[in-house]
Steps between C-alpha positions, in 0.01 A plus 500: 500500500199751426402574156279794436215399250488857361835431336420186297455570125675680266626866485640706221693817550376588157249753590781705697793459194388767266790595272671201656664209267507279770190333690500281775183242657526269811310196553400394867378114493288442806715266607780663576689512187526778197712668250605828406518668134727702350500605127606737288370639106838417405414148566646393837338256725573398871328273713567454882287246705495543858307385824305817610318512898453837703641444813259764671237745323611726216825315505630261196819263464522374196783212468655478177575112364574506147480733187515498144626763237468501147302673215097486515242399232122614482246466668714380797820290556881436406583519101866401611658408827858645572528407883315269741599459861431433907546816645408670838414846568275625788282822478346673749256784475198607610222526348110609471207464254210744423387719187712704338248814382442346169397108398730269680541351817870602558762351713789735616791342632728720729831353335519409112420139405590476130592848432202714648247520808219524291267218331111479425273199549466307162329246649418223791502174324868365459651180440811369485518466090405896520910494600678620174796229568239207569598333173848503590473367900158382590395546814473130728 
C-alpha cells in the first residue's frame, strides 16, 4: 500500500464553488484513513470515511467504510444526525497536484470525488478530531 505524502491534509473545493450552494473538503490522515465532505447552504451534511492508497503515481482508490448524513452546525460538525451506517464504495481516479494560477495548491482529480474535480490546499496539519463526524464515531 503506497500513500503519497502530498495528499495528507485537508482540501476544500471552496475556492473553485463560486455561485455554488454546495462545498465539499476531504481529509487524508497519513495513515491511511480520511473522510470526505459534502454540504450544502440549505443545511445538509454528509460524511463518508474511507481507506485511501494510490496504487501507482497519480492514481487514488479511496475505499468507502461508513457515512453519516444529517444537518450541520457552525464552525464544523453534525447539528442533527438522520442516518449512520457501514457502507462500501470504491473510487478510482487519477489524480495530480500543482498551482492553480492563483493562491492554492490545487488537486484535480480526473473523476469527481464528492461532486467536483477541483479542491485547494487549506492546509497540512490534520487530525483525526478535524473529521466533522468524530464526535459521533471516534476513530480507534
Amino acid at each position: 500500500m503506497t500513500l503519497d505524502p502530498a495528499l495528507i491534509g485537508h482540501w476544500s473545493s471552496l475556492p473553485y464553488d463560486t455561485g455554488a450552494i454546495e462545498t465539499s473538503d476531504l481529509g487524508f490522515l497519513p495513515d491511511g484513513r480520511g473522510w470526505s465532505v459534502w454540504s450544502s447552504a440549505s443545511g445538509g451534511l454528509h460524511v463518508a470515511r474511507f481507506r485511501w492508497f494510490c496504487p501507482e503515481a497519480g492514481r487514488l482508490e479511496l475505499h468507502e467504510q461508513w457515512h453519516a448524513s444529517g444537518t450541520w452546525a457552525a464552525p464544523e460538525g453534525f447539528a442533527s444526525v438522520d442516518e449512520t451506517s457501514h457502507s462500501e464504495g470504491l473510487v478510482r481516479t487519477g489524480y495530480a497536484i500543482g498551482g492553480d494560477g492563483g493562491d492554492y495548491a490545487a488537486l484535480r482529480f480526473t473523476r469527481p470525488v464528492e461532486f467536483t474535480d477541483a479542491y485547494a490546499r487549506r492546509g497540512t496539519a490534520i487530525a483525526p478530531t478535524d473529521d466533522p463526524s468524530y464526535e459521533l464515531l471516534p476513530y480507534t
